[in-house]
C-alpha positions as CSV (number, residue, x, y, z in Angstrom):
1,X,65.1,-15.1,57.9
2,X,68.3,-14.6,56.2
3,X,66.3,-13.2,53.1
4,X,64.3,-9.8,55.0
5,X,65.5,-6.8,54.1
6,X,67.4,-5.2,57.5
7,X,64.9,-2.8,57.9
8,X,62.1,-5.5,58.3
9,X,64.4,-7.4,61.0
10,X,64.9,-4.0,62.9
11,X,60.7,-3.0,63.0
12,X,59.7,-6.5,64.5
13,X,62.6,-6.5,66.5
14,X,61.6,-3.3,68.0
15,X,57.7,-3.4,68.0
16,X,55.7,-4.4,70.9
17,X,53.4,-6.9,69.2
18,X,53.8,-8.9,66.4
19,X,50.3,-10.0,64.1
20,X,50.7,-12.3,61.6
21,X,49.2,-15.8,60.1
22,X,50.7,-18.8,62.3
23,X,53.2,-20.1,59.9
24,X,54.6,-17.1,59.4
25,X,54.6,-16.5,63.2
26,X,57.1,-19.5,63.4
27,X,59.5,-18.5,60.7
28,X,60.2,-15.5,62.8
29,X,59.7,-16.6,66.2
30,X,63.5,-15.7,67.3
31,X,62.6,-12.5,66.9
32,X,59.6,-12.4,68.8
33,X,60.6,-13.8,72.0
34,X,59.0,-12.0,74.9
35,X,56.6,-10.1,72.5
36,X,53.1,-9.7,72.5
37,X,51.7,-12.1,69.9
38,X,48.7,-11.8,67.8
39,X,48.2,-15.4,65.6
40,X,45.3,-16.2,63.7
41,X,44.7,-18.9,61.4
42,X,43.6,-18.5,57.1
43,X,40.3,-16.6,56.9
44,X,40.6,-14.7,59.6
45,X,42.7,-12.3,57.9
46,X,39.7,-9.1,59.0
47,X,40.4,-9.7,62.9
48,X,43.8,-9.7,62.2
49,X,44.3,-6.9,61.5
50,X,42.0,-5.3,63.2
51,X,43.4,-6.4,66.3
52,X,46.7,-4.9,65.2
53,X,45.3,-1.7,64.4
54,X,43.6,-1.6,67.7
55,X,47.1,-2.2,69.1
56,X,48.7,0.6,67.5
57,X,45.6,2.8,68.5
58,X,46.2,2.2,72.0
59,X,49.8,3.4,72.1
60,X,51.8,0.0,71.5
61,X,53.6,0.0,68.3
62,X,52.8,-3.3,66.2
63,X,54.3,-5.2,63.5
64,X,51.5,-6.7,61.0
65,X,53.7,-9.2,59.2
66,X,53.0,-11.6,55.7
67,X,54.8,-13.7,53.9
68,X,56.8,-12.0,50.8
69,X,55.8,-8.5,50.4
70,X,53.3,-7.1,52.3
71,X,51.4,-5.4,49.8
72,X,51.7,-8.2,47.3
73,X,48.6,-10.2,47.9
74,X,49.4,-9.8,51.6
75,X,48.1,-7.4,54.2
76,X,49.0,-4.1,53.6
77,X,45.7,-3.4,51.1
78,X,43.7,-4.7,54.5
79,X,45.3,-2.4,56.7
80,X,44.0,1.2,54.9
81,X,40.9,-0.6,53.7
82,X,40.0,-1.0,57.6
83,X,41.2,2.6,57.9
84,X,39.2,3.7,55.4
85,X,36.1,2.0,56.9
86,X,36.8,3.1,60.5
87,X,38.1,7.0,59.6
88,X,41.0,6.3,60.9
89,X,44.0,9.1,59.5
90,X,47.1,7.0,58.6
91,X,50.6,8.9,57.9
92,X,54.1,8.1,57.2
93,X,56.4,8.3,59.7
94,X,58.3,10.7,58.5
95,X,55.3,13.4,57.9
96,X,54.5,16.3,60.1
97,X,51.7,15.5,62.6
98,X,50.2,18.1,63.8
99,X,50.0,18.0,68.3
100,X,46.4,18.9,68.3
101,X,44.9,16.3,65.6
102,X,42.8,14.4,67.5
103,X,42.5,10.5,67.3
104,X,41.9,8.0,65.7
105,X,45.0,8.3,63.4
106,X,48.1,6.4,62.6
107,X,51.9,6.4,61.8
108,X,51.8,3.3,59.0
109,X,55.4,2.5,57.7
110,X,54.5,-0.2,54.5
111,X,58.3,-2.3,55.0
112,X,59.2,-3.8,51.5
113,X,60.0,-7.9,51.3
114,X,61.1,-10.0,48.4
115,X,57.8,-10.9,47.2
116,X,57.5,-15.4,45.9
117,X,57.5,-13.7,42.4
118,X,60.9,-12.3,43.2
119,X,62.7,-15.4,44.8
120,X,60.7,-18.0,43.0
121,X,61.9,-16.2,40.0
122,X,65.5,-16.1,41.1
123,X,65.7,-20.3,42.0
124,X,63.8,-20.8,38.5
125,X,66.5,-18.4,36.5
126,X,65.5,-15.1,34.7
127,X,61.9,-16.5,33.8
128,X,60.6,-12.3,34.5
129,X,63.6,-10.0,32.4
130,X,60.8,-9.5,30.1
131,X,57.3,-8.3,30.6
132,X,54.9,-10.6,32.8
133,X,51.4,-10.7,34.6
134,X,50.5,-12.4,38.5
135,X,47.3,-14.2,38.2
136,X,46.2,-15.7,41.6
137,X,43.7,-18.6,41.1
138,X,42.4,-18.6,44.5
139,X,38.4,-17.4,43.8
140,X,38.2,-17.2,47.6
141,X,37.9,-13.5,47.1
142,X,37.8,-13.2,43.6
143,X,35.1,-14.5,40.9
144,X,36.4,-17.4,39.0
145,X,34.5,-15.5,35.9
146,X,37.3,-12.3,36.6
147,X,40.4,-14.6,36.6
148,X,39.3,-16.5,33.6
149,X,39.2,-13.5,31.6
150,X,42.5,-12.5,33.0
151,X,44.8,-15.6,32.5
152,X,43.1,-15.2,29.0
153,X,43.7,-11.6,28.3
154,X,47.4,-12.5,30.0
155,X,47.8,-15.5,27.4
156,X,46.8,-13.1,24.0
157,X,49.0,-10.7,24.9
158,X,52.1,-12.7,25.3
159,X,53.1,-12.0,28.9
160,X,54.9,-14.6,31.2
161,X,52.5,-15.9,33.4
162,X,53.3,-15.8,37.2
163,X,50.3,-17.6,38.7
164,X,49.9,-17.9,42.3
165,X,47.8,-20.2,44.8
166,X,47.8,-22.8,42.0
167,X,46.4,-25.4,44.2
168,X,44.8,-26.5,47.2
169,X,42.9,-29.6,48.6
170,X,40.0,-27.8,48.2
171,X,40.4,-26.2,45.2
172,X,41.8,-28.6,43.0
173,X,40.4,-28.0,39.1
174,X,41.3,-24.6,38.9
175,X,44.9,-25.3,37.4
176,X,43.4,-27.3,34.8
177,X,41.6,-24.9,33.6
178,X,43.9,-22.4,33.8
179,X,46.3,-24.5,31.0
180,X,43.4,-25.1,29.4
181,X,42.9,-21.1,28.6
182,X,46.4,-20.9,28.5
183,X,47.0,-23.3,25.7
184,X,44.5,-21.9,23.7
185,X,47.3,-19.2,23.0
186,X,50.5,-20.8,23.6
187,X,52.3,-23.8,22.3
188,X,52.3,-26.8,24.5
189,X,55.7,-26.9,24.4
190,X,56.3,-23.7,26.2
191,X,58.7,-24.2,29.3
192,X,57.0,-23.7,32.7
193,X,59.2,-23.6,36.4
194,X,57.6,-25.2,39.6
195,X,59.1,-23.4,42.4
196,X,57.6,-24.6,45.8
197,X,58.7,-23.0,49.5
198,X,61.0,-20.6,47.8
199,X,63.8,-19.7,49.9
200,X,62.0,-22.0,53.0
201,X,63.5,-25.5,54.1
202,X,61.1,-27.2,51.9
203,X,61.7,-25.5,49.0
204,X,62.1,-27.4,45.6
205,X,62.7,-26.4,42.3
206,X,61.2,-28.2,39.2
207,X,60.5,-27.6,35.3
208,X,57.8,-28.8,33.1
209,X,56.1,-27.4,29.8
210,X,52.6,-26.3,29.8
211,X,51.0,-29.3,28.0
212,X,52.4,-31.6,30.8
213,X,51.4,-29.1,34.1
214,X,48.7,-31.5,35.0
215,X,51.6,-34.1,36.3
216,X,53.6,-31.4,38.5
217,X,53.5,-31.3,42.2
218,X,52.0,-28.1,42.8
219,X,50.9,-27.1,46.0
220,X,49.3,-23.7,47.9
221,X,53.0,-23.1,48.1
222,X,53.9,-23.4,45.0
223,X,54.1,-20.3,42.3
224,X,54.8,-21.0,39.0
225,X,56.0,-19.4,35.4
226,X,54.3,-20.0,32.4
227,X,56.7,-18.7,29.3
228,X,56.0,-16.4,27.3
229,X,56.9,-17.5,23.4
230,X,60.4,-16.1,23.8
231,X,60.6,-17.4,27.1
232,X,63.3,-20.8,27.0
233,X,64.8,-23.1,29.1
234,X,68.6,-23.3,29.7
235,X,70.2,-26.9,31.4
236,X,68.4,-26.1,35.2
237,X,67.4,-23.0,34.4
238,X,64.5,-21.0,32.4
239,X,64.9,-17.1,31.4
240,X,63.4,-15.2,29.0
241,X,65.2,-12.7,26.6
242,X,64.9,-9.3,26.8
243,X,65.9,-8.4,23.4
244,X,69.6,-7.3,23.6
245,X,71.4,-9.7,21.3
246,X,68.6,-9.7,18.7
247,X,69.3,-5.7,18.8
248,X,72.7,-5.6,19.2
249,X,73.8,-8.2,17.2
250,X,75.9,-9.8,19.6
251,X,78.1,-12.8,18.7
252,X,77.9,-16.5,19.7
253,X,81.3,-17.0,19.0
């Protein structure tokens, strides 16, 4: 908890009802003492939110929580797409509603978190100065055919790779196949950081390169950072350079 943003403390410790996936339920559950709860399991992410929204339609104010960001593969998106499908109005809070609109509608405030990328990123070292692309390799909602071509298109162009749901117990070849595309483009030496339960009491921090991936623990809660070719790995850290001493000629000495 020590890692949301103030104003993400203040909304759930002001709502009525708190939503949210389980786990995530847990990690806040000092602030949601003698709060409505609304806890679902994975893949029922739809009712959810629904139930959230039909909170917030009936007068209670509710706090829709995720882990990281909440509209970095989180639940945001969800929110207005269920809008969207229903004709339900949403607004900021601070926009002029007229008194006379008539329902359905809704004040939706979208509070910004440190998303994995961000505090994986931060344990690992400086592995994103430079340009990068997120890749998730779950194909629960995606088709594996789509992320293939992206990890590939990622891996021509040179970007960092930030891949996230890596691995499962169900999904457990999609990794491989990932370096495989990967490698295709990039060296097998190029450095790669493991960074599993970022900023959670289970979080560890490892480092591998690309052609040895297969042999790292990895995890659903694991996101990791392929290297670009300028990307490099410093003691217990990896970063990649943004450019400045190449262009400024700065001195080693």
């Amino acid at each position: 908890m020590k890692h949301m943003s103030e104003r993400a403390v203040q909304v759930i410790s002001q709502a009525d009802c708190i939503a949210g996936y389980t786990t995530y339920i847990r990690l806040i559950q000092t602030l949601a003492a003698d709060k409505k709860i609304i806890s679902t399991g994975m893949m029922k992410e739809v009712d959810r939110v629904e139930m959230a929204i039909q909170e917030a339609l009936a007068g209670r104010s509710c706090a829709l929580i995720s882990g990281g960001d909440p509209g970095i593969y989180a639940m945001a998106g969800l929110v207005f797409e269920i809008c969207r499908k229903k004709n339900i109005e949403v607004f900021r809070p601070e926009d002029t509603i007229s008194k006379d609109r008539l329902p359905p509608w809704l004040e939706l405030e979208i509070v910004p978190g440190i998303p994995a990328l961000a505090a994986g990123a931060a344990l690992a070292g400086a592995p994103l100065t430079h340009d990068f692309a997120a890749i998730s390799l779950s194909d629960l909602l995606t088709k594996w055919e789509t992320i293939e071509q992206r990890l590939t298109s990622a891996a021509m162009a040179d970007f960092v790779i930030v891949l996230y749901n890596p691995k499962s117990k169900k999904r457990d070849w999609q990794l491989g196949r990932a370096r495989e595309l990967i490698m295709a483009h990039r060296k097998g030496s190029t450095p790669v950081a493991v960074v599993t339960g970022a900023m959670r009491d289970n979080q560890t921090i490892a480092f591998t390169r690309l052609d040895q991936l297969d042999s790292a623990d990895v995890g659903m809660q694991t996101i990791l950072f392929i290297g670009s070719s300028a990307s490099l790995q410093y003691m217990d850290f990896m970063f990649t350079p943004r450019g400045y001493i190449d262009k400024y000629a700065v001195s080693s000495a």
